[in-house]
C-alpha positions as a Markdown table, in Angstrom:
| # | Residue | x | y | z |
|---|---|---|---|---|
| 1 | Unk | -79.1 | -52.2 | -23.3 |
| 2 | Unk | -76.7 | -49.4 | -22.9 |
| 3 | Unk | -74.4 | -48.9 | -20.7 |
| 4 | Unk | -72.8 | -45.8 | -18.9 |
| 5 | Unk | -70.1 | -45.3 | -16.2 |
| 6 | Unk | -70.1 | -42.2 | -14.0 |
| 7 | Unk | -66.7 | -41.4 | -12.8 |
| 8 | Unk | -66.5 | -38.7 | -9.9 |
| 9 | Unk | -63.5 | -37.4 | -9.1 |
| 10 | Unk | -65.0 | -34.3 | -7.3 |
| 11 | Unk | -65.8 | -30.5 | -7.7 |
| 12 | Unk | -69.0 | -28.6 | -6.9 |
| 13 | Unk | -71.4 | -31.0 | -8.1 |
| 14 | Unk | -71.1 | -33.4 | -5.5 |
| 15 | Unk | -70.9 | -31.2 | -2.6 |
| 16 | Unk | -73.5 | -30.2 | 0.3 |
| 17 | Unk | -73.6 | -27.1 | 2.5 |
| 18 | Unk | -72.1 | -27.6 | 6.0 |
| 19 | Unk | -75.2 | -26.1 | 8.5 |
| 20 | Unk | -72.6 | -24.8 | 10.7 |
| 21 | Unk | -69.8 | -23.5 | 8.8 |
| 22 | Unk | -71.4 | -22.5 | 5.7 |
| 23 | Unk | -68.5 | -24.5 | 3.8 |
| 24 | Unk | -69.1 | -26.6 | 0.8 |
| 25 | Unk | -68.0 | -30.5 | 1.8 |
| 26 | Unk | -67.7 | -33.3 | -0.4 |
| 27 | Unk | -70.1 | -36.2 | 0.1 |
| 28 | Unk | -70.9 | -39.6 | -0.9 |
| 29 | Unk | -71.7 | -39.9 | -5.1 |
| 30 | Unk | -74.6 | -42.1 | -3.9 |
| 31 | Unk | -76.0 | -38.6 | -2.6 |
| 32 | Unk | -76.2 | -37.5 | -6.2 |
| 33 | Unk | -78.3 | -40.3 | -6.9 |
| 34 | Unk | -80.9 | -39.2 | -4.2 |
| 35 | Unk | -81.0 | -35.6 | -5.5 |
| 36 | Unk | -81.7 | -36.8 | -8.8 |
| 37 | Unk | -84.4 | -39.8 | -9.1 |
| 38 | Unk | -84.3 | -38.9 | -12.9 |
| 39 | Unk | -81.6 | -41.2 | -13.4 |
| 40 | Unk | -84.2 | -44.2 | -13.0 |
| 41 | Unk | -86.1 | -42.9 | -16.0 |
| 42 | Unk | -83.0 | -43.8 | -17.8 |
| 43 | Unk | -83.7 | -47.6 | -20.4 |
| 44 | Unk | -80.1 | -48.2 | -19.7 |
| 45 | Unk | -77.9 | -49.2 | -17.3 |
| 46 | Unk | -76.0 | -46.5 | -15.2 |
| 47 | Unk | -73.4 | -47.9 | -12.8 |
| 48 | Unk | -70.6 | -45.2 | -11.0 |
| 49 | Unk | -67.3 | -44.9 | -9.8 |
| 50 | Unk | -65.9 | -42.7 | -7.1 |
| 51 | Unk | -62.9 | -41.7 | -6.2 |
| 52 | Unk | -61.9 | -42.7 | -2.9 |
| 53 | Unk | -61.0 | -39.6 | -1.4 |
| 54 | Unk | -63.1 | -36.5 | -3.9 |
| 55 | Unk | -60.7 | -33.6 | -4.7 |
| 56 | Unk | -61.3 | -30.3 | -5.3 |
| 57 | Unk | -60.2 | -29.7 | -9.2 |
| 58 | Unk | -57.6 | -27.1 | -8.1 |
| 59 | Unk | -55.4 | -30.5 | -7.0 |
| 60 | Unk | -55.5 | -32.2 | -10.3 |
| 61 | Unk | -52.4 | -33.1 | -11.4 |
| 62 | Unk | -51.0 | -36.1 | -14.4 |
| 63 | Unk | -51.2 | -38.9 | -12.1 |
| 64 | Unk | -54.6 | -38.5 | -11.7 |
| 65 | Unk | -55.1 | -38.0 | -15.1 |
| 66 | Unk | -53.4 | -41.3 | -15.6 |
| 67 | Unk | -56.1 | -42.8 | -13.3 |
| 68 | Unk | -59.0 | -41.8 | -15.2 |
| 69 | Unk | -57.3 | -43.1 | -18.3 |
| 70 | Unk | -57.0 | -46.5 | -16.2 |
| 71 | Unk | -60.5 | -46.8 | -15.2 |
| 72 | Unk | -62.0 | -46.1 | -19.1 |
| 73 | Unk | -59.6 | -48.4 | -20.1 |
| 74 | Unk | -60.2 | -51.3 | -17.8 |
| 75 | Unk | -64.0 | -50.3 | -18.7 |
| 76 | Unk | -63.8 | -49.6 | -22.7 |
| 77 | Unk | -65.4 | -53.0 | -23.2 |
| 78 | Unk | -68.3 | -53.0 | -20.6 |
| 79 | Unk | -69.1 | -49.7 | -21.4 |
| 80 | Unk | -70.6 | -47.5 | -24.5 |
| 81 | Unk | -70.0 | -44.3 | -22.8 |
| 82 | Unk | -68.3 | -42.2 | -19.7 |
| 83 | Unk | -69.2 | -39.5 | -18.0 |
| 84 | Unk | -66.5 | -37.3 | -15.8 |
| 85 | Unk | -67.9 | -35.4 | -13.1 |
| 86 | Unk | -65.2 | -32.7 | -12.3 |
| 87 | Unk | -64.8 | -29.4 | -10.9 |
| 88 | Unk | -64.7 | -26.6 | -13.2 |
| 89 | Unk | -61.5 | -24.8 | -12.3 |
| 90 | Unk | -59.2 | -27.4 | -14.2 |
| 91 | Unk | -62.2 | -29.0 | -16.4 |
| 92 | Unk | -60.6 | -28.1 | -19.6 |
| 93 | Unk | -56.3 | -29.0 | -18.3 |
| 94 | Unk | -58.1 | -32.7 | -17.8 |
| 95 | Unk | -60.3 | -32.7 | -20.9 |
| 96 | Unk | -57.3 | -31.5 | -23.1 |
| 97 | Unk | -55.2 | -34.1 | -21.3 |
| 98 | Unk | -57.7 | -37.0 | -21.9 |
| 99 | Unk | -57.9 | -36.2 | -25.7 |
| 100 | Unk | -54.1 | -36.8 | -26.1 |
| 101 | Unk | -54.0 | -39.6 | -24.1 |
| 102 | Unk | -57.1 | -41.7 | -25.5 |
| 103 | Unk | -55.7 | -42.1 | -29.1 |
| 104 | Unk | -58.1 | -44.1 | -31.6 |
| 105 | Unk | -60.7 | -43.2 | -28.9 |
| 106 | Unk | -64.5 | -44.4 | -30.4 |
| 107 | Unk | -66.9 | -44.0 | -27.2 |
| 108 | Unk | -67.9 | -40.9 | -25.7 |
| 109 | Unk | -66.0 | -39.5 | -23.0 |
| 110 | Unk | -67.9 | -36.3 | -22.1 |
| 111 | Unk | -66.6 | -34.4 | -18.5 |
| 112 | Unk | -69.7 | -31.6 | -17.0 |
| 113 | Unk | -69.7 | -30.4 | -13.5 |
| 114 | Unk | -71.8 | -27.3 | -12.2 |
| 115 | Unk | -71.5 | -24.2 | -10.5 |
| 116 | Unk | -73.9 | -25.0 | -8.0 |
| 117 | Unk | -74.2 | -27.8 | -5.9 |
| 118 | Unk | -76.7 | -30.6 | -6.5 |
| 119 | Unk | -78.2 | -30.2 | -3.6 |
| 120 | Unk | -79.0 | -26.2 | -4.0 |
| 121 | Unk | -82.6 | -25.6 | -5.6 |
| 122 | Unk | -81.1 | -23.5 | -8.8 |
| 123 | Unk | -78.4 | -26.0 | -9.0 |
| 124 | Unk | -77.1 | -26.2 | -12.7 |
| 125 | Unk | -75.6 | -29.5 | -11.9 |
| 126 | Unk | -78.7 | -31.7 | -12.8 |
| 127 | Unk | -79.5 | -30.8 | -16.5 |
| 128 | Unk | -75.7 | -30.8 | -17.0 |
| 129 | Unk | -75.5 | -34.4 | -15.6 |
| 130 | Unk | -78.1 | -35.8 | -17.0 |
| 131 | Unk | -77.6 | -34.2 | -21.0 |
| 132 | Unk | -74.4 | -35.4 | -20.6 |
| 133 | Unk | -75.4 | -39.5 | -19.9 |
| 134 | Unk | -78.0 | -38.8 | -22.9 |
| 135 | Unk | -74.8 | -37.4 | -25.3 |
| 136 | Unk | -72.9 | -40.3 | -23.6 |
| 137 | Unk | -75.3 | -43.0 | -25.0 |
| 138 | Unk | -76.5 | -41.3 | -28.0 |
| 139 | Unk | -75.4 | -43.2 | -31.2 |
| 140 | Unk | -76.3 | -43.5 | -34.7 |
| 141 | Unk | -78.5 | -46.2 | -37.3 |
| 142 | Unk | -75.1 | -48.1 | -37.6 |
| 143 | Unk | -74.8 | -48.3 | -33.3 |
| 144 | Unk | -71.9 | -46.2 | -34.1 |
| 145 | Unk | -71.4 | -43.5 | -31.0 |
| 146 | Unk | -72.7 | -40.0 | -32.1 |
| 147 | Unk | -69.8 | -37.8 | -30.4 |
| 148 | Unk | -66.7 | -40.3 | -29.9 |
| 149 | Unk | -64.6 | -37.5 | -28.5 |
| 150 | Unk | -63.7 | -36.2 | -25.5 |
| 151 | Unk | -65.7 | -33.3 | -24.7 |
| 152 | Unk | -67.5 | -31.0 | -22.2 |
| 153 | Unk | -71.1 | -30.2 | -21.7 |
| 154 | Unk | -71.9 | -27.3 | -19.9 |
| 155 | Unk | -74.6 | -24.7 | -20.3 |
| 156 | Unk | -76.3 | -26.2 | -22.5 |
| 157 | Unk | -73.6 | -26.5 | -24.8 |
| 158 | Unk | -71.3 | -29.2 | -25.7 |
| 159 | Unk | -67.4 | -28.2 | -26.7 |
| 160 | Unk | -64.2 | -30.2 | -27.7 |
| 161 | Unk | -62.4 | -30.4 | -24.5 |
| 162 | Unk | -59.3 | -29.6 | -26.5 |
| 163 | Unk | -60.8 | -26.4 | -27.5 |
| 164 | Unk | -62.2 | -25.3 | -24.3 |
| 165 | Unk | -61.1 | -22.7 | -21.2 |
| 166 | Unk | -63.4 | -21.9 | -18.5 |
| 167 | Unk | -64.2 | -17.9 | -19.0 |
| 168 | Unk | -67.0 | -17.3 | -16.1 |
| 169 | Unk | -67.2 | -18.3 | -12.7 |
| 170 | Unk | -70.2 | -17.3 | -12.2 |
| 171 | Unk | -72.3 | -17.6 | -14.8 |
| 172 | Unk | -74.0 | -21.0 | -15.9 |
| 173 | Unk | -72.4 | -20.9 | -18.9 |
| 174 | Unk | -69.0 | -21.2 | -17.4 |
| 175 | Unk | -67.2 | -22.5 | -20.3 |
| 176 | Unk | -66.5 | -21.3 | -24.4 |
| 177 | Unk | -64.7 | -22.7 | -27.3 |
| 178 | Unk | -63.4 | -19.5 | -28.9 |
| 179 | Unk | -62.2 | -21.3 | -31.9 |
| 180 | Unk | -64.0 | -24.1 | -32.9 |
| 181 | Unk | -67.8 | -24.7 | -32.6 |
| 182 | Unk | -69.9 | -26.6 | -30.6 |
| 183 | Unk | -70.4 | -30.1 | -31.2 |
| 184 | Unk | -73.9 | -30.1 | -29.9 |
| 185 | Unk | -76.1 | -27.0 | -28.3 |
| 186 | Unk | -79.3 | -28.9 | -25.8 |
| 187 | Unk | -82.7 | -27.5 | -25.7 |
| 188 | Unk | -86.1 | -29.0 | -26.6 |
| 189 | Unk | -83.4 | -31.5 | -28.4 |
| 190 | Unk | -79.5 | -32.3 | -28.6 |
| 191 | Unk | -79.0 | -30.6 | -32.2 |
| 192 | Unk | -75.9 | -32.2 | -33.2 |
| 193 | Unk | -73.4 | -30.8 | -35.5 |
| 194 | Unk | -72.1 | -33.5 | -37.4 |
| 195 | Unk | -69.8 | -31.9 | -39.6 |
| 196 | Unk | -67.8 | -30.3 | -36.6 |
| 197 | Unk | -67.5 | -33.9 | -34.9 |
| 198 | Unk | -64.6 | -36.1 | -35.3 |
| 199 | Unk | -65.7 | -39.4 | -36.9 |
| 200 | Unk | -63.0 | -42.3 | -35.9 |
| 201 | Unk | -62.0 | -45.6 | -37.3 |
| 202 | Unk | -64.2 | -47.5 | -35.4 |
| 203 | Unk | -62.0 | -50.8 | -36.0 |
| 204 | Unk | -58.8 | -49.9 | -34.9 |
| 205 | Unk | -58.7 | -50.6 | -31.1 |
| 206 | Unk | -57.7 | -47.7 | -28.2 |
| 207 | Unk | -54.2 | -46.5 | -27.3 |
| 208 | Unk | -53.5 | -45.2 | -24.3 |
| 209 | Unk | -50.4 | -42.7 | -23.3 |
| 210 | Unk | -49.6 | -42.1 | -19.7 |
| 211 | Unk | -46.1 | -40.8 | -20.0 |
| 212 | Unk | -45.7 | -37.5 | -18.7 |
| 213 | Unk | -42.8 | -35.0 | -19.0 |
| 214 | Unk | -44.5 | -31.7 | -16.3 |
| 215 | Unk | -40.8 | -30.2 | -16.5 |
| 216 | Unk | -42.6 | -27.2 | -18.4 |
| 217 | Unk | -43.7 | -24.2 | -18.4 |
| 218 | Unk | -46.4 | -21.7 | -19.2 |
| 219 | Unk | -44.8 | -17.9 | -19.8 |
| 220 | Unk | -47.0 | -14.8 | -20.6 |
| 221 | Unk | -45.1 | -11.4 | -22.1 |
| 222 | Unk | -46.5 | -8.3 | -20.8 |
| 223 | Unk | -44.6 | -5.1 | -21.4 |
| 224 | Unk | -41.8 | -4.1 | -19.3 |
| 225 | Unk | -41.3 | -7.7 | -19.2 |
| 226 | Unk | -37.2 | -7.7 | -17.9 |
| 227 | Unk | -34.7 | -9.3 | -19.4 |
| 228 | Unk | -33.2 | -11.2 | -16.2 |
| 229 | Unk | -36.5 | -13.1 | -15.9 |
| 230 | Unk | -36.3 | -14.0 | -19.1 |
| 231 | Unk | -32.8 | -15.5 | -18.6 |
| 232 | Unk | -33.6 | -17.2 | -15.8 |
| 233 | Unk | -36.3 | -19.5 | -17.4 |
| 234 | Unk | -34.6 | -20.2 | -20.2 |
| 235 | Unk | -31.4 | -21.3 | -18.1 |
| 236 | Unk | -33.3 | -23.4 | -15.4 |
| 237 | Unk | -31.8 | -27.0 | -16.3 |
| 238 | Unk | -34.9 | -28.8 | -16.1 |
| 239 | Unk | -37.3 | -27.6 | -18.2 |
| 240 | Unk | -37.7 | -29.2 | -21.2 |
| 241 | Unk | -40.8 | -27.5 | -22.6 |
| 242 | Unk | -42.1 | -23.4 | -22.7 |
| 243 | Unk | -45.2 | -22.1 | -24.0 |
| 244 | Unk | -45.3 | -18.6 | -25.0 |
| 245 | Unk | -48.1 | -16.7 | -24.7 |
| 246 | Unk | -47.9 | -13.9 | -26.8 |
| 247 | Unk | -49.4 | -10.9 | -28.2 |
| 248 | Unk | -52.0 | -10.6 | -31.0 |
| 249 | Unk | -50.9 | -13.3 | -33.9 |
| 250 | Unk | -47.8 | -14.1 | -32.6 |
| 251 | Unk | -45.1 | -11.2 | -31.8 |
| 252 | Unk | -42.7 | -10.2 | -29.5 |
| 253 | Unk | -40.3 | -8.3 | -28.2 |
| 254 | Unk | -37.8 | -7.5 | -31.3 |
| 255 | Unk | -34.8 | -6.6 | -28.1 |
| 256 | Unk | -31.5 | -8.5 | -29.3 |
| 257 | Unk | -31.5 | -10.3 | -26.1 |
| 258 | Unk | -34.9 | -11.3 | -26.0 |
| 259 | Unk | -34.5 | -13.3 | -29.2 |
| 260 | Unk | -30.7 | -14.3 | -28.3 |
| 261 | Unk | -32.0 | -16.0 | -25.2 |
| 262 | Unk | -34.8 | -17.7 | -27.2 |
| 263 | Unk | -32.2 | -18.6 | -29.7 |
| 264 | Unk | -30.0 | -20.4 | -27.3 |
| 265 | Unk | -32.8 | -22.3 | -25.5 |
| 266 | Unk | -33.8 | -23.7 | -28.4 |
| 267 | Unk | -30.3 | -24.5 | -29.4 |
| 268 | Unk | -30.0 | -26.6 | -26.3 |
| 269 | Unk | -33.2 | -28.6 | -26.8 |
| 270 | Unk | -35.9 | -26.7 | -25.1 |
| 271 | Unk | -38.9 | -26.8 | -27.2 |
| 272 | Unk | -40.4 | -23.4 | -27.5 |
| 273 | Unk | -44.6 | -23.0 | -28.8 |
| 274 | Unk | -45.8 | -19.9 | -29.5 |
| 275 | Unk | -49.7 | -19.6 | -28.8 |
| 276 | Unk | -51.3 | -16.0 | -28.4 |
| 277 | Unk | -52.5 | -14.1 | -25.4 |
| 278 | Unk | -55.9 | -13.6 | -27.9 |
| 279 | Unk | -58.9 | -15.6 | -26.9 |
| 280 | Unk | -59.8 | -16.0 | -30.8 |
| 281 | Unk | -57.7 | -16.3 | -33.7 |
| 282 | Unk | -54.4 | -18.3 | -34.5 |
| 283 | Unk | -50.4 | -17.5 | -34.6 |
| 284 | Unk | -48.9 | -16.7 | -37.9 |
| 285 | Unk | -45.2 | -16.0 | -37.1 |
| 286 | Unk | -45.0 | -14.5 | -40.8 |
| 287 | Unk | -47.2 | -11.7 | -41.4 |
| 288 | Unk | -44.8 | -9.6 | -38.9 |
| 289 | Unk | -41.1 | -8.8 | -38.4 |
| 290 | Unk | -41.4 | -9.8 | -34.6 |
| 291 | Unk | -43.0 | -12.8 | -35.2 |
| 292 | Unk | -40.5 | -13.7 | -37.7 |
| 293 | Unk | -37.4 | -13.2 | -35.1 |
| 294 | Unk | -39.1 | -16.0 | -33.2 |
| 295 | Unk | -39.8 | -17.9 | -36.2 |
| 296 | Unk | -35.8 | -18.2 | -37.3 |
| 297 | Unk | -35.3 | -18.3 | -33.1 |
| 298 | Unk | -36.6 | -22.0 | -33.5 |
| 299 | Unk | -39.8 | -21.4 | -31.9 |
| 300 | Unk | -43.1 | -23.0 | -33.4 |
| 301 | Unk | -46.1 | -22.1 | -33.8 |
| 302 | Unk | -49.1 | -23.6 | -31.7 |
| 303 | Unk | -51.2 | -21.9 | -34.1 |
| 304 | Unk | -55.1 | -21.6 | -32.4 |
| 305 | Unk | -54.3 | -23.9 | -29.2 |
| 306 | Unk | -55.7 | -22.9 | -25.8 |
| 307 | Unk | -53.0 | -22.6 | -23.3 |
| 308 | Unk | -54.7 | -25.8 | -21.0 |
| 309 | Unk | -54.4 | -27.6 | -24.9 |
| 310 | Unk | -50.3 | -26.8 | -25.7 |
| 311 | Unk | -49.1 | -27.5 | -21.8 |
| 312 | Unk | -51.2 | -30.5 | -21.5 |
| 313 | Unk | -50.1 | -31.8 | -25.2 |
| 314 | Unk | -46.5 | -30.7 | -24.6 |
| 315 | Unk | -46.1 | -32.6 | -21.4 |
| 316 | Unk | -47.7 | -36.2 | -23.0 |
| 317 | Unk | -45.6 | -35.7 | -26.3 |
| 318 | Unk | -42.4 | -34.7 | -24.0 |
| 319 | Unk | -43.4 | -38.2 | -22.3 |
| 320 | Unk | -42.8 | -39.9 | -25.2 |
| 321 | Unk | -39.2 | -39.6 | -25.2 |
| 322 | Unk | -39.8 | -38.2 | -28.7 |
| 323 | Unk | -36.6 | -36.1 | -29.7 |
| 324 | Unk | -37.1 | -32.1 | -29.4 |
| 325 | Unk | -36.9 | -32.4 | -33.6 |
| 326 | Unk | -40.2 | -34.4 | -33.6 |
| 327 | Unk | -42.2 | -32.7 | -30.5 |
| 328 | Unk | -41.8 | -29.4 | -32.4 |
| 329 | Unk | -43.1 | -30.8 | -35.2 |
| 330 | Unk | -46.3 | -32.4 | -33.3 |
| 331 | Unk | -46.8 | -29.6 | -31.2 |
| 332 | Unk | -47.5 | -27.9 | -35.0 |
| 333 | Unk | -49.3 | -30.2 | -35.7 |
| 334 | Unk | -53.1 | -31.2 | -34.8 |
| 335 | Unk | -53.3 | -34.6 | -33.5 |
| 336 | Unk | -56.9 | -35.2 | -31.8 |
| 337 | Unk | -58.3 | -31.5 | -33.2 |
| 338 | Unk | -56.7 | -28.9 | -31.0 |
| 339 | Unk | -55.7 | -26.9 | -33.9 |
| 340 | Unk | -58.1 | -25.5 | -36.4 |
| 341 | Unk | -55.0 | -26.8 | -39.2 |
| 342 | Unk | -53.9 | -30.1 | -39.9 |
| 343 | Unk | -50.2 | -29.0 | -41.3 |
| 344 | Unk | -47.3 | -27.6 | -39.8 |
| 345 | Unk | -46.5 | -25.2 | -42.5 |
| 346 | Unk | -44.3 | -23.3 | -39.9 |
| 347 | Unk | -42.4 | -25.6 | -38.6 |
| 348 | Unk | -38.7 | -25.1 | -39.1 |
């Protein structure tokens, strides 16, 4: 008989109008269970795990990312699948995080949440919950899972959570994976796409990573943008790690200083990833002049990456204690499908 673990760490989906202040309030998982007796239709077993105080997603941070990585891992064994109910502000920071940090990962790890509390009549929280424990479980004539990746189902849709960013908040279809497709779209039936899915070797056993490095940060050009700000984050001591959001397929600013500033950041071992402003497409630092200056600045590209994808992967590899020479190069490179390329072709 199968087996699933819930694992609520919070969010909208398990959360209950307060009569007198209107306010939404965390409550008791077991709540969940009483809004939804369609769990019991279920032929497999469907045990949960709660997080002892519920957070609201805007609070997620790496340590509790380590904790989640803690409980599939002390469950891989009793388990065939988990389910992560979260809230949807930070959904795809955690599911980008959990893809780097579950290496050789063969079970489904699939993270939904809703937009409307379970308890509301037009809640989106129960079709979302209970698709997901059905994608969670689903697996193939060999007992192989069907989707051994760390994803999210929302909307009817299920994504990469590497790929994902949350694009509506207030809309049912709150999330979209610009560049890559879905894994899986739910209506009479879960149509799988099986040639989008990432298909592990199922004997090699899992590795976890819960180093993190958070001295980074996340910088988006606009024009105008002044050159003492600039300066200033690339001199603050700490930071290890910058991800440059830029414009259209990778350019700049071509201003001396601009680049001279880049130039000497990366000199000093700050690790510099250029990902675009663009909600589709990739970086190519070399179809123009300004994305060349970066390119001989030392800066790499993060080709197609969502910007919850490069922090997230930044901050694990960082971690590592890998030297800046090799977290450029992995930051180029895909390593659990956040980058529509598998080489690094430019990578200095």
């Amino acid at each position: 008989m199968k087996r699933i673990l819930i694992i609520y760490t919070g969010g909208t989906i398990g959360m209950i109008q307060n009569a007198e202040t209107g306010a939404l309030e965390a409550f008791n998982f077991e709540h969940i269970r009483q809004h939804l007796p369609e769990l019991k239709q279920f032929d497999f077993n469907i045990d949960s795990y709660q997080f002892e105080s519920p957070i609201d997603s805007s609070d997620m941070e790496p340590s509790l990312w380590v904790k989640l990585v803690d409980i599939i891992e002390e469950n891989y064994a009793k388990y065939d699948g988990f389910v992560i109910l979260h809230g949807t502000d930070t959904m795809s920071y955690t599911a980008s995080a959990l893809s780097f940090m579950l290496e050789n990962l063969t079970k489904p790890v699939i993270l939904t949440g809703s937009q409307l509390p379970i308890g509301v009549m037009r809640t989106d929280g129960r079709e979302n919950l209970i698709t997901s424990i059905e994608i969670a479980a689903a697996t193939d004539a060999k007992g192989h899972a069907i989707v051994p990746e760390v994803c999210i189902f929302f909307g009817q849709c299920l994504y990469r959570g590497n790929r994902t960013t949350k694009k509506n908040s207030e809309q049912f279809n709150a999330f979209r994976s610009y560049n890559y497709p879905p894994l899986a779209q739910a209506g009479i039936s879960i149509s799988y796409a099986d040639k989008f899915i990432h298909i592990p070797d199922f004997s090699k056993p899992l590795i976890t990573h819960k180093n993190f490095d958070t001295n980074v940060l996340a910088l988006t050009l606009f024009p105008g943008i002044q050159q003492q700000l600039i300066e200033n984050v690339v001199k603050m001591k700490d930071i290890k790690g910058i991800i440059l959001r830029t414009f259209g397929s990778g350019n700049a600013p071509s201003k001396q200083w601009f680049t001279d500033a880049l130039t000497r950041a990366t000199a000093e071992g700050k690790v510099i990833v250029n990902i675009t402003q663009c909600q589709n497409g990739s970086v190519e630092m070399s179809l123009y002049k300004t994305g060349m200056l970066l390119l001989q600045a030392g800066i790499v590209s993060g080709h197609d990456m969502t910007v919850e994808s490069a922090v997230t992967k930044l901050m694990i590899l960082l971690g590592q204690g890998l030297s800046p020479e090799e977290v450029r190069k992995q930051m180029s490179t895909s390593i659990a499908g956040e980058i529509s390329i598998t080489g690094n072709k430019e990578t200095k």
